[in-house]
N, C-alpha and C positions, 0 to 999 in steps of 0.2 A: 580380436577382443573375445575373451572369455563370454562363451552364452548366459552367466551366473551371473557375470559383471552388468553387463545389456539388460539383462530382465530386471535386476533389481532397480536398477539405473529406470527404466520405466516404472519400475513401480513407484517408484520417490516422486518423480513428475506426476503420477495420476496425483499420489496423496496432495500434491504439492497443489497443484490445480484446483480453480477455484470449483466446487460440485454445483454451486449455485450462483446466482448471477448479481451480486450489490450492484444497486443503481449507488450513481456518487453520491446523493443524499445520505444513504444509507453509509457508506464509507467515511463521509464525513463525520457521522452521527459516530461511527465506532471511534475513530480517530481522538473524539471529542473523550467520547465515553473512558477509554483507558490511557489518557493522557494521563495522567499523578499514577498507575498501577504502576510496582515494578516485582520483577523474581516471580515469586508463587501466585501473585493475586492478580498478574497479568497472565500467567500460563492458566490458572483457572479460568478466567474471565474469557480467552480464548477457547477455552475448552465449552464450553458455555454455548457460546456465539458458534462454535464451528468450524473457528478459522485458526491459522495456524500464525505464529506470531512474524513470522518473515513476513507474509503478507499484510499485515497492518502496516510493518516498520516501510513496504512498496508504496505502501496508499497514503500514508506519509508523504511518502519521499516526492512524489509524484507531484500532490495536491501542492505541495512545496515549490517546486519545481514550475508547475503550472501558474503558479501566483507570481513567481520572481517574472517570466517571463508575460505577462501583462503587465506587472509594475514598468518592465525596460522598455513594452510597446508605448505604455501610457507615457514615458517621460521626452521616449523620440518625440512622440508628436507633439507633446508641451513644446518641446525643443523647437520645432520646425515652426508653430506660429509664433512661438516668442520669437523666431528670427523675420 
Protein backbone atom coordinates (compact mmCIF):
# COMPACT_ATOMS: atom_id res chain seq x y z
CA UNK A 1 0.00 0.00 0.00
CA UNK A 2 0.96 3.49 -0.89
CA UNK A 3 2.71 5.36 2.32
CA UNK A 4 0.22 8.49 1.17
CA UNK A 5 -2.74 6.10 1.17
CA UNK A 6 -1.91 4.66 5.10
CA UNK A 7 -1.24 8.13 6.37
CA UNK A 8 -4.14 9.65 5.24
CA UNK A 9 -6.24 6.53 5.96
CA UNK A 10 -4.87 7.36 9.85
CA UNK A 11 -5.51 10.49 9.68
CA UNK A 12 -9.48 10.01 8.91
CA UNK A 13 -9.59 7.65 11.96
CA UNK A 14 -7.86 10.16 14.28
CA UNK A 15 -10.54 12.84 13.00
CA UNK A 16 -13.07 10.22 13.00
CA UNK A 17 -12.39 9.35 16.78
CA UNK A 18 -14.21 10.41 19.43
CA UNK A 19 -11.37 13.44 21.23
CA UNK A 20 -13.70 13.34 24.11
CA UNK A 21 -15.44 10.97 26.01
CA UNK A 22 -19.75 11.19 26.04
CA UNK A 23 -21.13 9.49 28.86
CA UNK A 24 -24.54 7.80 27.39
CA UNK A 25 -26.53 10.54 29.02
CA UNK A 26 -24.89 12.76 27.16
CA UNK A 27 -25.27 10.81 23.76
CA UNK A 28 -28.77 10.41 24.46
CA UNK A 29 -29.28 14.16 25.26
CA UNK A 30 -27.51 14.72 21.61
CA UNK A 31 -29.49 11.97 19.88
CA UNK A 32 -32.63 13.89 21.37
CA UNK A 33 -31.30 17.18 20.58
CA UNK A 34 -30.87 16.96 16.58
CA UNK A 35 -33.56 14.39 16.05
CA UNK A 36 -36.06 17.00 13.61
CA UNK A 37 -32.20 18.83 12.20
CA UNK A 38 -31.62 17.73 8.76
CA UNK A 39 -28.77 19.09 5.77
CA UNK A 40 -27.17 22.34 7.13
CA UNK A 41 -28.74 22.80 10.47
CA UNK A 42 -27.56 19.30 11.50
CA UNK A 43 -23.83 19.71 9.88
CA UNK A 44 -23.85 23.04 12.01
CA UNK A 45 -25.32 21.73 15.04
CA UNK A 46 -22.59 19.10 14.79
CA UNK A 47 -20.19 21.53 14.11
CA UNK A 48 -21.18 23.13 17.42
CA UNK A 49 -21.10 20.01 19.59
CA UNK A 50 -17.77 18.79 18.07
CA UNK A 51 -18.87 15.78 16.66
CA UNK A 52 -18.94 14.62 13.35
CA UNK A 53 -22.35 13.43 11.94
CA UNK A 54 -21.47 9.59 11.25
CA UNK A 55 -21.13 9.39 14.96
CA UNK A 56 -24.45 10.64 15.99
CA UNK A 57 -26.20 8.51 13.12
CA UNK A 58 -23.48 5.17 15.60
CA UNK A 59 -25.12 6.50 18.82
CA UNK A 60 -28.32 6.00 17.23
CA UNK A 61 -28.02 3.08 15.79
CA UNK A 62 -26.60 1.50 18.90
CA UNK A 63 -29.01 3.02 21.54
CA UNK A 64 -31.49 1.46 18.90
CA UNK A 65 -30.10 -1.65 18.85
CA UNK A 66 -29.61 -1.84 22.58
CA UNK A 67 -33.29 -1.24 23.27
CA UNK A 68 -34.55 -3.94 20.68
CA UNK A 69 -32.47 -6.29 22.30
CA UNK A 70 -33.91 -5.78 26.14
CA UNK A 71 -37.44 -5.47 24.54
CA UNK A 72 -36.50 -9.55 23.02
CA UNK A 73 -34.84 -10.36 26.66
CA UNK A 74 -38.02 -8.67 28.33
CA UNK A 75 -40.58 -10.88 26.20
CA UNK A 76 -38.46 -14.35 26.49
CA UNK A 77 -39.01 -14.20 30.07
CA UNK A 78 -42.70 -12.78 29.87
CA UNK A 79 -42.72 -16.07 27.70
CA UNK A 80 -41.20 -18.49 30.14
CA UNK A 81 -43.69 -17.58 33.19
CA UNK A 82 -46.56 -17.27 31.04
CA UNK A 83 -45.52 -20.90 30.36
Amino acid sequence: MDAWLKNHREQLNQLSSDSRQWSAQEKLLAIAESHALTGEELSQWCRMKGIFEHQLKSWKRKFIESSEKKNSHAQTAELKTLK
